[in-house]
N, C-alpha and C positions, 0 to 999 in steps of 0.2 A: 510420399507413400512408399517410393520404393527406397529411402531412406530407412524407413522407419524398417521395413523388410530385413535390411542391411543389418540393423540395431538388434531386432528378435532374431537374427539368426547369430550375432555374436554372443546376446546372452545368453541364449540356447547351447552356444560352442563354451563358454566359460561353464555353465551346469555342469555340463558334461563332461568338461574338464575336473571341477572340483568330483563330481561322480565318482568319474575315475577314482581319482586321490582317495576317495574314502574306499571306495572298494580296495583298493592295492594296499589300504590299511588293515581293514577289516581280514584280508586274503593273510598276511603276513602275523597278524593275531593270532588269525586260526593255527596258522602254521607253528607259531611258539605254542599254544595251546597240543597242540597234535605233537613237538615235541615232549612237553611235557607229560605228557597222557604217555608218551613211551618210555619215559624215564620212570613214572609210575608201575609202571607195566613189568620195566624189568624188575624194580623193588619187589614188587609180588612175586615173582620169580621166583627170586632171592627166597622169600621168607617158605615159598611151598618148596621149594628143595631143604631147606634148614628146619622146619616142623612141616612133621608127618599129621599130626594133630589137627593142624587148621588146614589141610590140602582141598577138602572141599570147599569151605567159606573162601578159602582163595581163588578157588576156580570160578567160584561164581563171580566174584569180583574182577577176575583176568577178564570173563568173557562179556562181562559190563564195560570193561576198558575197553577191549577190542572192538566191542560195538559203538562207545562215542569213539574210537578212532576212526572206524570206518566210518560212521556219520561224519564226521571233522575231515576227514579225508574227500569226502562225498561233497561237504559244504565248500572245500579250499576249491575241487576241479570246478563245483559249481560259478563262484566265484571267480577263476581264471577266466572259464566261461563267459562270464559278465563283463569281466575286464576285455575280453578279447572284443565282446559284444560294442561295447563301448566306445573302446579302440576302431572298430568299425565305422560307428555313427559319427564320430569325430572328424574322421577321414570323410565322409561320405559329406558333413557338413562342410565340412573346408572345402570338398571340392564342389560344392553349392555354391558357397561364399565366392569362391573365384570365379565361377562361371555369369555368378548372376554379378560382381563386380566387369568382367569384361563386357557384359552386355551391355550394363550400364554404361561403361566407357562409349562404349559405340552410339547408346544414343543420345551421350552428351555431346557428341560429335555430332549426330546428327541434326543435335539442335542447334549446336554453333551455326553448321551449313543453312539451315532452314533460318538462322537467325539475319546471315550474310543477304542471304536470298531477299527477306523482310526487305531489308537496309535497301537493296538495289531495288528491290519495286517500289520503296516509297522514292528511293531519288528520285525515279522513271516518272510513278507518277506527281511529283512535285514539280516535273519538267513540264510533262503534259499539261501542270494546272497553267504552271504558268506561260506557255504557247495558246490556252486558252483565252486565257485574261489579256494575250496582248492580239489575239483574232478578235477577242470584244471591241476592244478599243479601236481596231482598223474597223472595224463596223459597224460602231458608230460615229467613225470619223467619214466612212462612205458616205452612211443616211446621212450625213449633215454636208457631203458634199452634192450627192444626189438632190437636198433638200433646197441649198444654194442654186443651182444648175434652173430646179425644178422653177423657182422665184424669177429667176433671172429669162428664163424662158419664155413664164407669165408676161411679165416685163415687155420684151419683144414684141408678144403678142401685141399687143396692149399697143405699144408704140407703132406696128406695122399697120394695126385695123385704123389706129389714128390718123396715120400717114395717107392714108385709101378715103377715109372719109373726108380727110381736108384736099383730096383732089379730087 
């Protein structure tokens, strides 16, 4: 499970990575784009200083330029924006990834140790069974000496009452 943790948060870090790339694409398009848009810009320029004639149609045109520059210009900081954004959650991931990696480590130590521990209580109690198994054994070698004793005692009996009656 926290494997799997491990794995969603690396392709989480890979998205985000390619993210990036596309924005810092997208960012650097505009930017040729917004070049372009001024090299346009001075064109216009050019022609409303060189005719007096089209000064108006040009102005309106200059001020259609100006305005997607400033939108393009608007969309590039947007964009830095987003890259910075990004750049953020990247970091922010990575230093996820390492924290919950170190944790991890720690409690795969801790399972080593808890594993160590397993190992020692079963030797412990494979010692114990077998102190048990060999207390069985001493008792039922007692009962059968007890049981011996017990016969042999009868016995006595038996011979002493006989001894009494035959005197």
């Amino acid at each position: 499970k926290e494997k799997e943790m491990v794995k969603v948060l690396d392709v989480q870090f890979i998205k985000a990575g390619e993210e990036l790339e596309i924005a810092k694409e997208e960012a650097r398009l505009k930017e040729e784009r917004s070049r372009e848009v001024e090299k346009q810009l001075e064109i216009v320029n050019e022609n409303v200083a060189s005719s007096q004639g089209g000064i108006d149609k040009c102005k309106d045109e200059v001020e259609k330029l100006l305005v997607k520059k400033k939108n393009m210009e608007d969309q590039v900081i947007e964009h830095r924006e987003l890259m910075q954004s990004i750049g953020e959650q990247l970091e922010n991931q990575t230093e996820l990834i390492r924290n919950y990696e170190m944790e991890m480590e720690g409690k795969m130590k801790e399972s080593d140790k808890f594993r160590e521990e397993i190992k020692f209580s079963q030797s412990e109690l494979n010692f114990i069974k077998l102190n048990i198994e060999e207390v069985k054994i001493e008792i039922v070698e007692s009962n059968l000496t007890v049981n011996k004793l017990t016969v042999k005692i009868a016995e006595m009996e038996i011979e002493l009452e006989d001894g009494r009656s035959s005197s």
